[in-house]
N, C-alpha and C positions, 0 to 999 in steps of 0.2 A: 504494500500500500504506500502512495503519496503522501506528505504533507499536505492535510485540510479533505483526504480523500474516505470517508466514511464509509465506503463500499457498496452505497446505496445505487439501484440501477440507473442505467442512461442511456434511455434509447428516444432519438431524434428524428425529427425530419427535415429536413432543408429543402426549399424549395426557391430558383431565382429566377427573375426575367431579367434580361438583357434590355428590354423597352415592354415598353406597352401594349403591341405588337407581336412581342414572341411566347412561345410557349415555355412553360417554366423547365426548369432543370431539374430534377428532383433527386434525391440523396437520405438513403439511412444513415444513421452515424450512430454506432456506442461508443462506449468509451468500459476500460476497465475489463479484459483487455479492449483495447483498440478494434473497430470491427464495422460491417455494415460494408454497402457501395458507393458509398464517398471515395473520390479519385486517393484522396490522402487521410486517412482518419487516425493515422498518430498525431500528424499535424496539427487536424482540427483539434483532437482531443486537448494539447498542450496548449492551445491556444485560446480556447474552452477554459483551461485550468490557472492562467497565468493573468487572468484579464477579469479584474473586480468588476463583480455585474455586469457580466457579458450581456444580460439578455433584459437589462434595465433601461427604459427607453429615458431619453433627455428631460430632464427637469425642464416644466414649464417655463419658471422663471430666468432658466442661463440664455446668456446672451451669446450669441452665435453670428460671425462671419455668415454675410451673405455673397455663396460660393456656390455654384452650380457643378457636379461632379459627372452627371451624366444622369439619364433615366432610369438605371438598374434598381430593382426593388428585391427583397428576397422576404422570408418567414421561417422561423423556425417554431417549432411544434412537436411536443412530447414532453418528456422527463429528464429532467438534468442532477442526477447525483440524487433522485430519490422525488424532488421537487418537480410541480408542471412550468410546465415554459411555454408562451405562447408570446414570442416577439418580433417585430417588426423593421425591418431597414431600409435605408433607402440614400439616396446621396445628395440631398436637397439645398445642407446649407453644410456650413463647417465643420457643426457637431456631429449631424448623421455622414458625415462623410469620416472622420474620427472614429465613430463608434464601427462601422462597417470595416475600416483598416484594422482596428483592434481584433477582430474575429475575420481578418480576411485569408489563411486559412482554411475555414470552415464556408464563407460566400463564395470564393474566387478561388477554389482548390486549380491547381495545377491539372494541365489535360493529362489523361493515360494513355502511354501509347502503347501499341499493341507490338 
């Protein structure tokens, strides 16, 4: 076992668009061991682990750069270390562009090549 890792289960789902337009990507992810068909799910998992309140959306109140990153939107959905997770991302201004790099990883896995 990790540091802060309670052995409780973790099974994900990730889901992303590219735009508005496209159809989602979709991906399992556990963690504990490492698992699912996420292109990289050691990655995601450490990046998962390493990153306070991964799946905690922006405080109303913080004030955030107005920065356009692109249209890509994603979701994550399941259980994370025992707990549900049901959140959201996107790259709209500063902060969600921040928050998505923090778990990019887990949104933006590396392609598999065959």
């Amino acid at each position: 076992m990790t540091p802060g890792d309670d052995g409780a289960a973790t099974r994900l789902t990730v889901a992303v668009r590219d735009d508005t337009d496209s159809a989602p990507r979709t991906w399992t992810l556990s963690c504990d061991p490492p698992g699912g068909d996420h292109p990289d799910p050691g990655g995601a998992c450490r990046a998962l682990t390493r990153t306070a309140d991964a799946f905690a959306p922006v405080p109303p109140d913080r004030m955030c750069t107005q920065q356009y990153g692109g249209p890509a939107t994603a979701t994550v959905e399941g259980v994370w270390k025992g707990r549900p997770v049901s959140a959201r991302y996107n790259r709209t201004d500063g902060c969600e562009i921040a928050r998505w790099k923090a778990i990019a990883a887990v949104l933006s896995p590396p392609e598999t090549r065959s």
